[in-house]
C-alpha positions in Angstrom: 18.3 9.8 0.6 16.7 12.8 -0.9 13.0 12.9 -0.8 11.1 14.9 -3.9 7.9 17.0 -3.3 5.9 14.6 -5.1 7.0 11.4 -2.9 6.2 13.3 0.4 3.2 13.8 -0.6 2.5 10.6 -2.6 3.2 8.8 1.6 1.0 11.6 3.4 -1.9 10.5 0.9 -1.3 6.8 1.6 -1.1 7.3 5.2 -4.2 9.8 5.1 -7.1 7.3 4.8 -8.3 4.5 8.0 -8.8 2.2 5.4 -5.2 2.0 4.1 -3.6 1.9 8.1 -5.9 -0.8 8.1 -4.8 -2.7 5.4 -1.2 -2.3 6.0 -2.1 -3.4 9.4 -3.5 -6.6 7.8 -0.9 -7.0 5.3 1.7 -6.6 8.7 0.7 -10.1 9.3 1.2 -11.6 6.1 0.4 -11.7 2.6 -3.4 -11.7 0.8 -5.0 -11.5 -2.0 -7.8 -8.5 -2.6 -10.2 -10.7 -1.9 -9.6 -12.2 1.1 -8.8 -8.4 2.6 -12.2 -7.4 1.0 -14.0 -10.0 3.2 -11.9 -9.2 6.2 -13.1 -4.8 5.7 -16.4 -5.3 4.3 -15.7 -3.6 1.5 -15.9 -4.2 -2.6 -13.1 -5.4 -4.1 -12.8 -2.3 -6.5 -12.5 -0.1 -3.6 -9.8 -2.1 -2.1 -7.9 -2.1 -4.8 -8.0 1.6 -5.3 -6.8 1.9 -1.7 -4.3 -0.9 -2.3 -2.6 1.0 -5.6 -2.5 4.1 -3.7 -0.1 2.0 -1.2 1.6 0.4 -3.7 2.4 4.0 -5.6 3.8 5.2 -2.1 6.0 2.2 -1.5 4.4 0.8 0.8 3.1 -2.7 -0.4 4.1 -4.6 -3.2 2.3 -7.0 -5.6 2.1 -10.3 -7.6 -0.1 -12.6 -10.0 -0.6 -16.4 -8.9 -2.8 -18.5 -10.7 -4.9 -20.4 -7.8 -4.1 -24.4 -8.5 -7.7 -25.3 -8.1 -9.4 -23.0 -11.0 -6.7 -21.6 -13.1 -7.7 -17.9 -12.3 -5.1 -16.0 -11.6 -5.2 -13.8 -8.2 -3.1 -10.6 -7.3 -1.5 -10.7 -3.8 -0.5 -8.4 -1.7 2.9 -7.8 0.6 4.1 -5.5 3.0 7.3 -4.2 2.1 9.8 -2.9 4.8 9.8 0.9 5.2 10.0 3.6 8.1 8.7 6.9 7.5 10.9 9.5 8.3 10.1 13.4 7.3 13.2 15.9 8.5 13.0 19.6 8.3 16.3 18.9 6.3 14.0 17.3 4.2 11.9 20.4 3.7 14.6 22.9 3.1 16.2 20.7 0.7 12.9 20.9 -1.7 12.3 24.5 -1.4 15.9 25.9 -1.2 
């Protein structure tokens, strides 16, 4: 499969931040919704979900609204989908040449 410019670099952004290896690490073990992963990092849940659509733009993770039974709100969770990264110089020269 061909990889563009723009997907290369849309995965070395994703992989570029602690915070997103963490939640993929997270997400490894099964599915969550924002907050939950916000109360496992410490962290807003604005700023999780900026880190979590940077990972979903890459390919990486994958999402869905539920509405929770017991209040009717709905709640976005998150999924690791299946991926291996894989850069070739083939790769390269196929963009550039």
């Amino acid at each position: 499969m061909a990889k563009s410019l723009q997907h290369i670099v849309e995965i070395g952004e994703a992989l570029s931040h602690p915070i997103r290896l963490k939640l993929l690490y997270l997400l490894a073990e099964r599915e969550r919704y924002v907050y939950e992963l916000a109360k496992d990092l410490n962290l807003s849940r604005q700023v999780i979900n900026l880190h979590l659509k940077r990972l979903e733009k890459a390919g990486f993770v994958e999402s869905d609204l539920r509405l929770d039974d017991d209040d009717m709100r709905a709640k976005k969770f998150f999924r690791l989908k299946e991926f291996e990264v894989y850069l070739s110089i083939e790769d390269i020269k196929q963009i550039f040449e």
